[in-house]
C-alpha positions as CSV (number, residue, x, y, z in Angstrom):
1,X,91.0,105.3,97.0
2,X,92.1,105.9,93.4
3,X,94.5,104.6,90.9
4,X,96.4,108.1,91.2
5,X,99.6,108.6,89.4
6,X,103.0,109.1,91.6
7,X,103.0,112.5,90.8
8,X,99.6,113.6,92.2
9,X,100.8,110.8,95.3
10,X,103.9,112.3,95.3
11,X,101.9,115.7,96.4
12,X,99.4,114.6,98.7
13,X,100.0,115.5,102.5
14,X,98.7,112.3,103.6
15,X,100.3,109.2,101.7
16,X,99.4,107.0,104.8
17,X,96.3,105.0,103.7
18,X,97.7,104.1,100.2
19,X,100.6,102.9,102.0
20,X,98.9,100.8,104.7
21,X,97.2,99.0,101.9
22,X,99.4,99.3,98.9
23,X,102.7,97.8,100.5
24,X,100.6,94.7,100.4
25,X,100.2,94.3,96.5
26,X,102.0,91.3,95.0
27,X,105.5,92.0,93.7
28,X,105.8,92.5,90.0
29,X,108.4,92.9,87.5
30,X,106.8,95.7,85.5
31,X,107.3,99.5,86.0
32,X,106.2,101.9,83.2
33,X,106.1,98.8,81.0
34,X,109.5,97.9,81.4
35,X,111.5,95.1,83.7
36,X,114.4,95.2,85.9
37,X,116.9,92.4,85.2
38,X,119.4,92.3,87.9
39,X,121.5,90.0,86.2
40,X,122.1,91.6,83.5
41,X,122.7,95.4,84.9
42,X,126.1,96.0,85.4
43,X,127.8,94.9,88.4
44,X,128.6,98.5,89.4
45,X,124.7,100.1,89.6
46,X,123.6,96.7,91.7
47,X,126.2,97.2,94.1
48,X,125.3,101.4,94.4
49,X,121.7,100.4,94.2
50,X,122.2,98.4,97.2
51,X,124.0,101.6,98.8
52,X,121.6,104.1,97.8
53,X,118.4,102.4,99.5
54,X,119.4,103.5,103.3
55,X,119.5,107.1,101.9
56,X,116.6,107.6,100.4
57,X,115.0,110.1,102.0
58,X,112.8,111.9,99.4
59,X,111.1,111.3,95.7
60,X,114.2,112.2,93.5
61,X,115.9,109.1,95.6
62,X,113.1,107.1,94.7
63,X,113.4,108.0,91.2
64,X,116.6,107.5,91.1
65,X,116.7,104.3,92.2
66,X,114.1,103.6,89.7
67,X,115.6,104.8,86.8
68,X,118.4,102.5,87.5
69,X,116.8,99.5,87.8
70,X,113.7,99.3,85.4
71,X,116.0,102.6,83.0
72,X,113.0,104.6,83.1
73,X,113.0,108.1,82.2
74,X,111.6,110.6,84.3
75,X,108.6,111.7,82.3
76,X,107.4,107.9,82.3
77,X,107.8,107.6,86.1
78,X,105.6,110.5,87.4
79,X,102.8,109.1,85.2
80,X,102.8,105.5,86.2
81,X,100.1,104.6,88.4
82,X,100.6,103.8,92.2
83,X,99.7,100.8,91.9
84,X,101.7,99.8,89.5
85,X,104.8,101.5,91.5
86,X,104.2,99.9,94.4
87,X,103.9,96.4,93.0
88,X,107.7,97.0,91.4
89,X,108.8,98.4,94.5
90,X,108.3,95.3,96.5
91,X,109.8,93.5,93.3
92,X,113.0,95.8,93.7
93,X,113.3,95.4,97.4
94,X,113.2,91.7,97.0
95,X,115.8,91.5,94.5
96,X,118.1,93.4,96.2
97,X,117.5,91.6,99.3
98,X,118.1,88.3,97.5
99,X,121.2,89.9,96.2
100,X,122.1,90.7,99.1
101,X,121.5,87.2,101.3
102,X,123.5,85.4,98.1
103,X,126.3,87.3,98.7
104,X,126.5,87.1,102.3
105,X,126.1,83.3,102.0
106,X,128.3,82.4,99.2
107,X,131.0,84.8,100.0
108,X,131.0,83.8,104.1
109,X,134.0,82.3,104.8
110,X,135.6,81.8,108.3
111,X,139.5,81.6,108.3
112,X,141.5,80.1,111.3
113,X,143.4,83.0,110.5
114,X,140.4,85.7,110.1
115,X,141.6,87.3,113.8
116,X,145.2,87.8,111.9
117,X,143.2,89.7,109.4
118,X,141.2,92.1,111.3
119,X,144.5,92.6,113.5
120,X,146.1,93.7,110.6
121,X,143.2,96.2,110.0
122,X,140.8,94.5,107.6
123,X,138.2,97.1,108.5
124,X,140.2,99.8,106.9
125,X,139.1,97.9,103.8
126,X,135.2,98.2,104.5
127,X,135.2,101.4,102.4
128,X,136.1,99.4,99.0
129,X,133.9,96.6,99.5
130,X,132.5,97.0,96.0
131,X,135.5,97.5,94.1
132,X,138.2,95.1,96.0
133,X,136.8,91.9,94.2
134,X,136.8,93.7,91.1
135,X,140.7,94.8,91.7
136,X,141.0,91.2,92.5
137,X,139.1,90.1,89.3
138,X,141.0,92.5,87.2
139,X,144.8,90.8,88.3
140,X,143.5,87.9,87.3
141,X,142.2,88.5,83.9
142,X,144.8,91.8,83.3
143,X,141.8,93.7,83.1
144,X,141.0,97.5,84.5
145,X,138.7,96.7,87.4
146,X,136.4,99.8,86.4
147,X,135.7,97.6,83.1
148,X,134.5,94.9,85.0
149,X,132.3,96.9,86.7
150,X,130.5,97.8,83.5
151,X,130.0,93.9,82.9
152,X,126.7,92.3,84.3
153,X,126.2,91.5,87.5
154,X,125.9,87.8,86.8
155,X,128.8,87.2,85.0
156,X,130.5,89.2,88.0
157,X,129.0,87.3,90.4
158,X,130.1,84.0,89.0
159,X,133.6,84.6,88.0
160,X,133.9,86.3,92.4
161,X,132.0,82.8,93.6
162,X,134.2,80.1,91.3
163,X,137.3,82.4,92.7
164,X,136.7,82.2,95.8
165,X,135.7,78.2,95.8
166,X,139.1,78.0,93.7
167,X,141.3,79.7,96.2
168,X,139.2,77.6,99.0
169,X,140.0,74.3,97.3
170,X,144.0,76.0,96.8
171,X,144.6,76.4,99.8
172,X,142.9,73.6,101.9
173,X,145.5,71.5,99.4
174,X,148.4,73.7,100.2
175,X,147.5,72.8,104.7
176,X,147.5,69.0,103.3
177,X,150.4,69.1,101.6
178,X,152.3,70.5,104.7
179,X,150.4,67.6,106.6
């Protein structure tokens, strides 16, 4: 087995060896001598990153989601070295993955009144998952939510999770003050 580049692996009709042993390599931050930082991407290319990875289905997905993430050009991608790929792919994957489980985590929350909400058709919102915090976000800080989009994803991330513990905290205090 050789230390092909992904275009020549890209080509081959049987990709299944390098994968049975490949998709065991350590994950690294390093693809085409460059690192993916996801707090610092913007808030809108996590969130369609995180989208995007059900659907790929062929290479230019894969480069897609690769020039995204590590902002790679295409030239530089089909000559790095399978290795090298496969080690930042399981560094991607985790990432997102992480991304992923923190949100689900820190932005759980279970109202009394959560059956009043899907009643009133909550899944009709399911479509503007990624942008309703930043419409949200924008009221608050009379800002166009696309702009916040364009921010990074950890400043995002913060301002959504102190929001949501602030509005917690508001209205646990408004039920005691009814008490």
């Amino acid at each position: 087995m050789k230390n092909i580049t992904l275009q020549k692996f890209s080509r081959l009709q049987d990709q299944y060896h390098y994968d049975c042993i490949l998709q065991h390599l350590n994950p690294e931050n390093c693809f085409a001598k460059r690192q993916m930082h996801i707090n610092a991407m913007p808030y809108a290319n996590v969130k369609y990153c995180i989208r995007l990875l059900p659907k790929i289905i062929n290479w230019p997905g894969v480069y897609e989601l690769f020039a995204i993430c590590y902002d790679v050009p295409e030239k530089e991608f089909w000559k790095a070295r399978i290795t090298e790929y496969y080690s930042a792919r399981q560094y991607l994957l985790s990432e997102l993955e992480r991304v992923v489980k923190t949100e689900n985590t820190i932005f759980f929350s279970q109202s009394t009144d959560s059956h009043l909400w899907k009643m009133a058709g909550a899944d009709k919102l399911n479509p503007y998952s990624d942008t309703l915090p930043l419409v949200q976000l924008g009221k608050m800080l009379g800002q166009y939510p696309f702009d916040l989009g364009r921010r990074p994803y950890g400043e995002i991330f913060s301002l959504l999770a102190q929001t949501k513990v602030q509005n917690e905290v508001e209205q646990d205090y408004r039920k005691l003050q009814l008490s």
